[in-house]
BAFI-3210 file (N, C-alpha, C; in Angstrom, 3 decimals, decimal comma, padded with zeros to 6 digits):
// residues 234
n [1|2|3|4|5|6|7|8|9|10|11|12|13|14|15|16|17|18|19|20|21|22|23|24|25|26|27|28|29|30|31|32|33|34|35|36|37|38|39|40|41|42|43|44|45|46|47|48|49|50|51|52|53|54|55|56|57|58|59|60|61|62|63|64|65|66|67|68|69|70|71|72|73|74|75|76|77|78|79|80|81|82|83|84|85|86|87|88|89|90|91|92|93|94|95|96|97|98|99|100|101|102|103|104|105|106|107|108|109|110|111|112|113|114|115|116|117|118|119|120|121|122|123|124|125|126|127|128|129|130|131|132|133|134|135|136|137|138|139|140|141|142|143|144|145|146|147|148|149|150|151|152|153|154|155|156|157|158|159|160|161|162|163|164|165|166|167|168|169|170|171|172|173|174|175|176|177|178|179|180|181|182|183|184|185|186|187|188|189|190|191|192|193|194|195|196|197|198|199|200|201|202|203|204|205|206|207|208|209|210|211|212|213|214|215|216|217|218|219|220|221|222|223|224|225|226|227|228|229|230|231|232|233|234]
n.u [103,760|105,623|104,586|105,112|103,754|103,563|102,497|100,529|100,910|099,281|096,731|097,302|098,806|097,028|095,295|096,697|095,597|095,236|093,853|093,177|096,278|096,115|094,063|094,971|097,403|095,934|095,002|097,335|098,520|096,794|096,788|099,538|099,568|099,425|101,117|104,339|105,341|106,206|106,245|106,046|106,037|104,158|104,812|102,512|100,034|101,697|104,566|104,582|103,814|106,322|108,265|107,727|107,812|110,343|111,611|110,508|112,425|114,775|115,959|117,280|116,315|117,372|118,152|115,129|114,126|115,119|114,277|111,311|111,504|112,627|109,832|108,225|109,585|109,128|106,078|106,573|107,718|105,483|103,429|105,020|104,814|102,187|102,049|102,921|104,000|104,193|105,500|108,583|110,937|112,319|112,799|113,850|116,788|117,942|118,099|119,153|119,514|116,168|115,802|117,714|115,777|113,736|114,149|113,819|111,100|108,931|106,495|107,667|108,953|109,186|110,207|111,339|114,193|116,487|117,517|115,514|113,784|110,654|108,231|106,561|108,529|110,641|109,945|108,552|111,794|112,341|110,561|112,106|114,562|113,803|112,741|110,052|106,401|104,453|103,534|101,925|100,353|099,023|096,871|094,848|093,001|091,335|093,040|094,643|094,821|094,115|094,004|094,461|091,988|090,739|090,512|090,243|087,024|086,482|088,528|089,334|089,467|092,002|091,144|093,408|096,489|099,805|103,222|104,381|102,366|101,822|103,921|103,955|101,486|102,455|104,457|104,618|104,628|105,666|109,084|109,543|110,077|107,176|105,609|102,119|101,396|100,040|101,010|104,531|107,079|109,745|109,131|107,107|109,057|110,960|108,865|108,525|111,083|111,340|109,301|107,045|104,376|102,114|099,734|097,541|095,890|092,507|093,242|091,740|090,053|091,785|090,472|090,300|092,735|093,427|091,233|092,066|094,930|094,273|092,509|094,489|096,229|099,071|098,889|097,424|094,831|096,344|095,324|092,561|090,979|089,943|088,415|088,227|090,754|093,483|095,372|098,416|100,869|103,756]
n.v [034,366|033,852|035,396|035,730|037,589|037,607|040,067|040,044|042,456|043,352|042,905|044,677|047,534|048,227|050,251|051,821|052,755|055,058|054,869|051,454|051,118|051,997|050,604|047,743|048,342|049,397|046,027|044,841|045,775|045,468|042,791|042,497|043,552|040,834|038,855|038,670|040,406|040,017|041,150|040,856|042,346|042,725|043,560|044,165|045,266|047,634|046,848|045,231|045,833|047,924|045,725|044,743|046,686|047,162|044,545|045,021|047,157|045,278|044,293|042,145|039,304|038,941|041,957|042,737|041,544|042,895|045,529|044,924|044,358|046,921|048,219|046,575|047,622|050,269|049,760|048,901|051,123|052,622|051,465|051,373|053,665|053,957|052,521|054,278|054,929|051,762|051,069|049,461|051,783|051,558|050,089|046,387|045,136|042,733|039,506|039,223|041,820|042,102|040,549|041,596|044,081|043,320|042,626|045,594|045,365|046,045|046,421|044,890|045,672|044,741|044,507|043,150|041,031|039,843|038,869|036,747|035,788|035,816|037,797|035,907|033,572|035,258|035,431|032,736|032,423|034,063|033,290|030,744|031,822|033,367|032,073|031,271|031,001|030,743|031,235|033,103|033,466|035,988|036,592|037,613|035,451|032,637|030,332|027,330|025,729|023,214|022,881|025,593|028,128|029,719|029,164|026,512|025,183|023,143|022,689|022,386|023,514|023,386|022,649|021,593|020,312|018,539|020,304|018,630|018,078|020,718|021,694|020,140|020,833|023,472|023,512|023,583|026,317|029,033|030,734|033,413|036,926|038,979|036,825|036,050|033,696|032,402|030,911|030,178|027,956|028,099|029,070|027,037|025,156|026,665|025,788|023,891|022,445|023,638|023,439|024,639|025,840|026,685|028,891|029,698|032,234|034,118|037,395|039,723|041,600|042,921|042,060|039,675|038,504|039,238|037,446|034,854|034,464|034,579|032,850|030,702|028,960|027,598|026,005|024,940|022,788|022,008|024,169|023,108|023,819|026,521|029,371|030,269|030,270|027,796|025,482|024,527|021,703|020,193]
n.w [060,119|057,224|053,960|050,744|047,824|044,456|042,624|039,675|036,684|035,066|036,820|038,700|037,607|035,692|033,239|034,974|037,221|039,567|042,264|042,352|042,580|045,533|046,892|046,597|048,404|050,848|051,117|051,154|053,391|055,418|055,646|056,325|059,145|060,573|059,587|058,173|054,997|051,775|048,191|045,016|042,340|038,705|035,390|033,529|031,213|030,047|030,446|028,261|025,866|026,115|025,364|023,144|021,478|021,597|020,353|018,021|017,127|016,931|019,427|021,455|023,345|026,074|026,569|025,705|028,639|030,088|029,678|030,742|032,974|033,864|033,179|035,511|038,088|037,999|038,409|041,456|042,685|042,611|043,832|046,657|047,178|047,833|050,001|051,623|054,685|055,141|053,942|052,957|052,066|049,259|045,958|046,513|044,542|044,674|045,738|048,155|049,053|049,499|051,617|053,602|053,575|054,328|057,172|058,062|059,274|057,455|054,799|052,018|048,699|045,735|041,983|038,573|038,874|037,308|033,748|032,189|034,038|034,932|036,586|038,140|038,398|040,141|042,455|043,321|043,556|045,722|047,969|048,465|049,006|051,457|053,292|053,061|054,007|053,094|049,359|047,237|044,238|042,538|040,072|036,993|036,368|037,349|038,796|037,576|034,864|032,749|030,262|028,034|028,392|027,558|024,722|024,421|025,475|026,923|028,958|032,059|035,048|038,050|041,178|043,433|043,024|042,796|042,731|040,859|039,091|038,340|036,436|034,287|033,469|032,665|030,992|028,057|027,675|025,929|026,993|027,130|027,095|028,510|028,474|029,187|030,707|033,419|035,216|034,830|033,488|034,577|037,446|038,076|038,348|040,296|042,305|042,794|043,699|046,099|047,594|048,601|049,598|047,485|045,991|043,578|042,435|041,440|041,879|041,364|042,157|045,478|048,065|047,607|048,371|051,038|052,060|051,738|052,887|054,962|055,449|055,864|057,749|059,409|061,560|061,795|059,879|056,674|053,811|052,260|049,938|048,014|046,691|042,886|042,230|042,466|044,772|045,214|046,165|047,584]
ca.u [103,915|106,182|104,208|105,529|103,081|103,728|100,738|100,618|101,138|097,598|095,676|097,333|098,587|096,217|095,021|097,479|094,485|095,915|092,466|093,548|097,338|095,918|093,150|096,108|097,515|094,963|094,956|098,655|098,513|096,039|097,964|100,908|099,104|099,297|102,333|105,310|104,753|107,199|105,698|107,025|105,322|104,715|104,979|101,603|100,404|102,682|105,978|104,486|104,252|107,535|108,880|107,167|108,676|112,040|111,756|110,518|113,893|115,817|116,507|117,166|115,338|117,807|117,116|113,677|114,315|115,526|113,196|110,311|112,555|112,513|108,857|108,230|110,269|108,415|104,987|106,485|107,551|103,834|103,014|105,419|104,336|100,711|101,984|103,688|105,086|104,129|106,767|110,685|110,916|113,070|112,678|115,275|116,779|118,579|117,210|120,056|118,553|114,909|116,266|117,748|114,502|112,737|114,728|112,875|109,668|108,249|105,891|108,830|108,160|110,333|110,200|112,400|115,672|117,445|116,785|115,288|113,469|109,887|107,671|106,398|109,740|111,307|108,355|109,179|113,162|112,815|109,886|113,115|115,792|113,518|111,975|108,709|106,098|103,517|103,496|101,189|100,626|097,537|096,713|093,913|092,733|090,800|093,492|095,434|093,923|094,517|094,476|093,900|090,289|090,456|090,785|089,448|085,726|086,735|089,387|089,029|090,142|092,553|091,571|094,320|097,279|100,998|104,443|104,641|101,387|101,875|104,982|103,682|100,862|102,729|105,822|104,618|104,560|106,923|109,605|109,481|109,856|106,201|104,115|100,942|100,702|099,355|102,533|105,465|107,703|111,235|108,364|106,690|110,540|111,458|108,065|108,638|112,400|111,493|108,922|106,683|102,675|101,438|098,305|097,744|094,392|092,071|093,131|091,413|090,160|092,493|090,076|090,306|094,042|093,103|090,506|092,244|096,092|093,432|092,088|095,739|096,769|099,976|098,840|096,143|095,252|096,371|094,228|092,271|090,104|089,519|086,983|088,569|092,126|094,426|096,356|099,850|101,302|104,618]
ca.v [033,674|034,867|035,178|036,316|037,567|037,590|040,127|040,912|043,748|042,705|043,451|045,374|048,292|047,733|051,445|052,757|053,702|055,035|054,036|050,251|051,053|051,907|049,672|046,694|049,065|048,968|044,921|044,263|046,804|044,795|041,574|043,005|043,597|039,479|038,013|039,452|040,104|040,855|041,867|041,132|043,640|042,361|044,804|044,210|045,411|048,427|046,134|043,935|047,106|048,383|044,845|044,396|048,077|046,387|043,230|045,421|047,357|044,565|044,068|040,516|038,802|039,659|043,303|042,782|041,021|043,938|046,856|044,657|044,609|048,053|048,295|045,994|048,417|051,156|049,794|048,626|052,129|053,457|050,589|052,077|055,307|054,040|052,426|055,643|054,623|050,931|050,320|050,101|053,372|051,130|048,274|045,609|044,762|041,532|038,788|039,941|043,061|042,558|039,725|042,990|045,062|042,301|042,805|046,440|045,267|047,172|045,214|045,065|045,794|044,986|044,197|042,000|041,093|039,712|038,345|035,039|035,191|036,138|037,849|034,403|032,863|035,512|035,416|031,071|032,074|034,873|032,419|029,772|032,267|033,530|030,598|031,651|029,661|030,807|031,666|033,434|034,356|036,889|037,040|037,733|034,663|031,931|029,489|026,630|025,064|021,755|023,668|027,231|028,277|031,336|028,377|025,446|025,339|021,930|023,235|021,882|024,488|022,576|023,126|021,217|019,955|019,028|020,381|018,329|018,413|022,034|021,195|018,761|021,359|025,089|023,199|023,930|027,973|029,606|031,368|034,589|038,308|039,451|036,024|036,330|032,753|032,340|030,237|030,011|026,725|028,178|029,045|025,589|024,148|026,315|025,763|022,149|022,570|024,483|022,774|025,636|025,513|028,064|029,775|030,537|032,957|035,378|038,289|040,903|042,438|042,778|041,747|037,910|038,106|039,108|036,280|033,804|034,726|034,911|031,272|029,721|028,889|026,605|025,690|024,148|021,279|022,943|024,570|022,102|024,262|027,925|030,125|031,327|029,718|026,510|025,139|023,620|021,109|019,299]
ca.w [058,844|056,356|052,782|049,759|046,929|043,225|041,793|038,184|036,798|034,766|038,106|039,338|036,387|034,710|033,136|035,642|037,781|041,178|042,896|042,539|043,461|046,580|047,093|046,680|049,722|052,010|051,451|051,915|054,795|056,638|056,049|057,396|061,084|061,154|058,592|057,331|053,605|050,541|047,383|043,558|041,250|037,695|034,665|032,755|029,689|029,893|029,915|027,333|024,589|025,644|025,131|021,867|021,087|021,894|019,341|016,479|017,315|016,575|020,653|021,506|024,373|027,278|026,325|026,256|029,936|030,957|029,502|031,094|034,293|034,724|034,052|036,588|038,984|038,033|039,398|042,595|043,398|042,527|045,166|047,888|047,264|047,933|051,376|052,678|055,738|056,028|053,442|052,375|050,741|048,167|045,506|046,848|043,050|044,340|046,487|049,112|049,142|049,856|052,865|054,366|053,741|055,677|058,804|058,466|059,678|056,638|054,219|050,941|047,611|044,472|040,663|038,165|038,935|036,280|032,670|032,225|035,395|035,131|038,142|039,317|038,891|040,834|043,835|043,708|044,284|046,703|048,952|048,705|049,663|052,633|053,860|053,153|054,655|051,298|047,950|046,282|043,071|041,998|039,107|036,703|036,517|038,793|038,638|036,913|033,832|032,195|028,756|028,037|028,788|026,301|023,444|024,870|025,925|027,776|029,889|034,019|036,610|039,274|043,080|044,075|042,850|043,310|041,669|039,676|038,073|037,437|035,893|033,424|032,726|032,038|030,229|026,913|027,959|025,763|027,876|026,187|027,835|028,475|028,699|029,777|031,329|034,889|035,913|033,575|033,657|035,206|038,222|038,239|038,435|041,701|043,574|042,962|044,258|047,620|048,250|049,452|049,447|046,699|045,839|042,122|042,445|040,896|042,623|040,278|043,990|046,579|049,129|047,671|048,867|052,391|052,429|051,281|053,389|056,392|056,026|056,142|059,405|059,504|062,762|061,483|059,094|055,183|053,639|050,685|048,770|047,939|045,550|042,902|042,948|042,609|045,729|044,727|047,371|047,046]
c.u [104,494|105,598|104,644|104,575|103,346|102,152|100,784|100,330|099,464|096,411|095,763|097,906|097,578|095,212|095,978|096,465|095,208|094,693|093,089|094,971|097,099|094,645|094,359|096,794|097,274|095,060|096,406|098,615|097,877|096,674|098,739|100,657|098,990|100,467|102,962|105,145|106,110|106,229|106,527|105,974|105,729|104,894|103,669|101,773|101,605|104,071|105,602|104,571|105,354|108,339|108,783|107,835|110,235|112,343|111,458|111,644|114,819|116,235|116,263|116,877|115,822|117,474|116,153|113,460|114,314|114,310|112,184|110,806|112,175|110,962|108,029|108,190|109,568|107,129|105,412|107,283|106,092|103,108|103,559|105,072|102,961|100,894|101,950|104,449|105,394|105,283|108,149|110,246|111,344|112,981|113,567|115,724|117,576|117,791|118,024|119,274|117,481|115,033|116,617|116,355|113,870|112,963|114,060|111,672|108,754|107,757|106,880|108,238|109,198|109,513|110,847|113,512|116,913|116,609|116,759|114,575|111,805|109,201|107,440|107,815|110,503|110,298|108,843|110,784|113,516|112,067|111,567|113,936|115,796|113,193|110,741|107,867|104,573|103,627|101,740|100,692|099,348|097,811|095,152|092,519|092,023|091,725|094,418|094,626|094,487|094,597|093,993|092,418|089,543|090,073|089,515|088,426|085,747|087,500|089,248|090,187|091,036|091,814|092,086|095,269|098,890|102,074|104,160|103,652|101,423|103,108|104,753|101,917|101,479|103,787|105,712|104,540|106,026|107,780|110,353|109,010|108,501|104,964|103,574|100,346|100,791|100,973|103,495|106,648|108,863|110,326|108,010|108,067|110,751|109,984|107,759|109,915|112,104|110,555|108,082|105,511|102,795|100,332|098,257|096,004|094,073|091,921|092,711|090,849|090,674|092,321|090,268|091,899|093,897|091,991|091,017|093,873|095,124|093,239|093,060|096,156|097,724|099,897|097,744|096,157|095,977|094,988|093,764|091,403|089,960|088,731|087,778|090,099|092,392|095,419|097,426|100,561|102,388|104,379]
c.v [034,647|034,605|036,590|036,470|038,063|038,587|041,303|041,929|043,910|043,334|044,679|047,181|048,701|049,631|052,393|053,653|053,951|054,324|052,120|050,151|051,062|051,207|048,101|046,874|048,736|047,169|044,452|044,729|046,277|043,367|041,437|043,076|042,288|038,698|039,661|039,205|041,077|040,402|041,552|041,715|042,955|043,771|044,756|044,682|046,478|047,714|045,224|045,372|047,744|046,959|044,700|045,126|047,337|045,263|043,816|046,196|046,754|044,299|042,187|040,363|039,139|041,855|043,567|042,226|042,193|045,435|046,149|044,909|045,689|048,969|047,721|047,055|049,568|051,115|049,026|049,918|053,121|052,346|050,866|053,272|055,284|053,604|053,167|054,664|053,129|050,254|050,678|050,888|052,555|050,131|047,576|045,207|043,471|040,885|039,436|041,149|043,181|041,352|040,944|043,861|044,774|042,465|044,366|046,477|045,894|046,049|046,130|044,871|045,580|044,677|043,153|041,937|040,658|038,744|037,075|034,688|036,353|036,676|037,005|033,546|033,682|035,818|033,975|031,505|032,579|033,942|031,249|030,366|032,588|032,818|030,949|030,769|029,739|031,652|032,074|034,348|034,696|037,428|037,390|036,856|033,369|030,614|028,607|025,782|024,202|022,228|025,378|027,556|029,310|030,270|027,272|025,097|023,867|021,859|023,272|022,656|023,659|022,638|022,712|020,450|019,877|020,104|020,044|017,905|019,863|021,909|020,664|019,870|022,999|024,694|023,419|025,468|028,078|030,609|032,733|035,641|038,578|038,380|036,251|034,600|032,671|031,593|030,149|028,640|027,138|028,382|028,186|025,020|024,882|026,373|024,145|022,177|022,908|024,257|023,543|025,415|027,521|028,033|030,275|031,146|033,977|036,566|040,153|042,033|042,103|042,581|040,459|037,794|038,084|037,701|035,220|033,632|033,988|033,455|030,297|029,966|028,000|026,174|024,541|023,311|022,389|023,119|023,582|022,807|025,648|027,810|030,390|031,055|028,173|026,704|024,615|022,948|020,782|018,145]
c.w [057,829|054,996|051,631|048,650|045,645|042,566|040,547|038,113|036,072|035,670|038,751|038,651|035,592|034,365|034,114|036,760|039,049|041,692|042,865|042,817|045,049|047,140|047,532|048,091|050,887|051,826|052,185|053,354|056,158|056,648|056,636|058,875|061,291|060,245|057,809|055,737|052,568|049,646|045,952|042,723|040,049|036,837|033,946|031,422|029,167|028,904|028,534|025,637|024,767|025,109|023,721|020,806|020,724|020,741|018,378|016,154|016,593|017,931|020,577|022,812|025,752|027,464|026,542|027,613|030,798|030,921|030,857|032,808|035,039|034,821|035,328|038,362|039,272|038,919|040,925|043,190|043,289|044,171|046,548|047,881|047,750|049,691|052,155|053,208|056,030|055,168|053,475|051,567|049,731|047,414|045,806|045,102|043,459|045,825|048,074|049,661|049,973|051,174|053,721|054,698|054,587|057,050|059,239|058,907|058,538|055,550|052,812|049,654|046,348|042,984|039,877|039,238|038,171|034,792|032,751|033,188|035,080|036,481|039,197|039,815|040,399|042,548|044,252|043,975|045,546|047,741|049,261|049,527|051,015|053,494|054,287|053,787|053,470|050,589|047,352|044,883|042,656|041,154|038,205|035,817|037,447|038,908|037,733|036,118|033,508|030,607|029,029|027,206|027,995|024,910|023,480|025,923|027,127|028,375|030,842|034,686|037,360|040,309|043,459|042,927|043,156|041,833|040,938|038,526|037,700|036,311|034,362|032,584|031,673|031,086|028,927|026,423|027,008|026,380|027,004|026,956|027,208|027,697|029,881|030,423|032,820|035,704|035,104|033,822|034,563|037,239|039,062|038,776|040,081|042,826|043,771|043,766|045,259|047,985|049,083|048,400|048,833|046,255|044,511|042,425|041,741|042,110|042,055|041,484|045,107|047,641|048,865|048,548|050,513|052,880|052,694|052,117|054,591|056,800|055,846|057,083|059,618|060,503|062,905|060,461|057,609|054,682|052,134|049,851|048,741|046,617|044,691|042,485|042,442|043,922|044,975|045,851|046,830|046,276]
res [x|x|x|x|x|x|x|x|x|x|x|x|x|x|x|x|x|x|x|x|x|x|x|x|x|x|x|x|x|x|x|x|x|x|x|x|x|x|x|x|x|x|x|x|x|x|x|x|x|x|x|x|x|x|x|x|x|x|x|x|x|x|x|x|x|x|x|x|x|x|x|x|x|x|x|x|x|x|x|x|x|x|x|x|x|x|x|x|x|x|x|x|x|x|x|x|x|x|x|x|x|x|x|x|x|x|x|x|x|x|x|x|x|x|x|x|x|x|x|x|x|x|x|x|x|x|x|x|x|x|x|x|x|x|x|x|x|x|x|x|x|x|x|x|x|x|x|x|x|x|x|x|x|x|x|x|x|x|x|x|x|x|x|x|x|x|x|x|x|x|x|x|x|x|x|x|x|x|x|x|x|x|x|x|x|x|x|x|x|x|x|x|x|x|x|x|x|x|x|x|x|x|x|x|x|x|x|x|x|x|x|x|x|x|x|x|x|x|x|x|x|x|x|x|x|x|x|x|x|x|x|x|x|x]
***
């Protein structure tokens, strides 16, 4: 099974602790001994204060696309550096790219790739381009909300839903370098388009990802419920 994982920079940055670069490590690492796995690295809070840096500048939003870009890049070579050997020494920077990497047997690791395209978005284009068979996106969060749960005390978790109910929930996300929402709309649009079963989860420990990869079996019925998580179906 080929799965592609989207995991913020939030979880995974987060203080810059090495100890959880390589903790993340050891999980992909053991994934990899059963599914091929590529990797999109977000930028966290880091990218979000150089971005911020960038707009008090006077930079305009492709700019800020790009700074965030290359922090992005940054923590997915702290993430190959934590594999050693089991990875591409290299971030692929175009979808082309990390399709090649793949043919290395090596679990692949990248960052942005161009402006306008958030981490999740670019995790939903690269699952399309590869023909992933899941998406998942870990983040620091347990899921997909019906409003935002920081605000609104009456805010219902998902455990299941399709497209196009995510769609119809993140669409009011403003699409602005260095949001902090769990799915972002250009996202929602290609995991409705490709039509590929995703995983929005709290992956704040990198053992939920191994759990939760582990108990999908395309061989078997789909999976309808996790801890922790929203399913997304067509």
């Amino acid at each position: 099974m080929l799965v592609v994982i989207s995991i913020g920079g939030s979880i995974l940055a987060r203080d810059l602790n090495p100890e959880r670069f390589a903790q993340y490590a050891d999980a992909l690492e053991r994934i990899s001994q059963e599914h091929e796995v590529v990797v999109v690295t977000g930028g966290g809070a880091a990218a979000r204060e150089y971005i911020k840096a960038a707009r008090e500048i006077g930079a305009n939003e492709v700019v800020c696309d790009y700074v965030g870009i290359e922090i992005t890049r940054l923590n997915a070579h702290l993430l190959i550096a934590s594999l050693g050997k089991e990875a591409y020494p290299q971030p692929p920077s175009t979808y082309r790219e990390a399709e090649n990497a793949l043919s290395s047997g090596k679990i692949v690791v990248m960052g942005g790739v161009i402006p306008g395209q958030t981490t999740d978005a670019v995790s939903a284009i690269l699952a399309e381009y590869l023909g992933a068979d899941l998406l998942v996106i870990a983040t620091s969060v347990d899921g997909v909300y019906s409003s935002d749960p920081g605000t609104d005390p009456g805010a219902v978790r998902f455990e299941k839903m399709t497209a196009k109910e995510l769609i119809e929930v993140v669409m009011s996300v403003e699409m602005k370098a260095g949001s902090k929402s769990p799915v972002d709309p250009l996202a929602a649009k290609m995991i409705e388009r490709c039509n590929i079963e995703t995983i929005v989860m709290d992956a704040k420990d990198p053992r939920n990802l191994i759990d939760v990869i582990f108990q999908r079996n395309l061989k078997t019925e789909p999976l309808d419920r996790i801890q922790k998580g929203t399913i997304i179906i067509g």
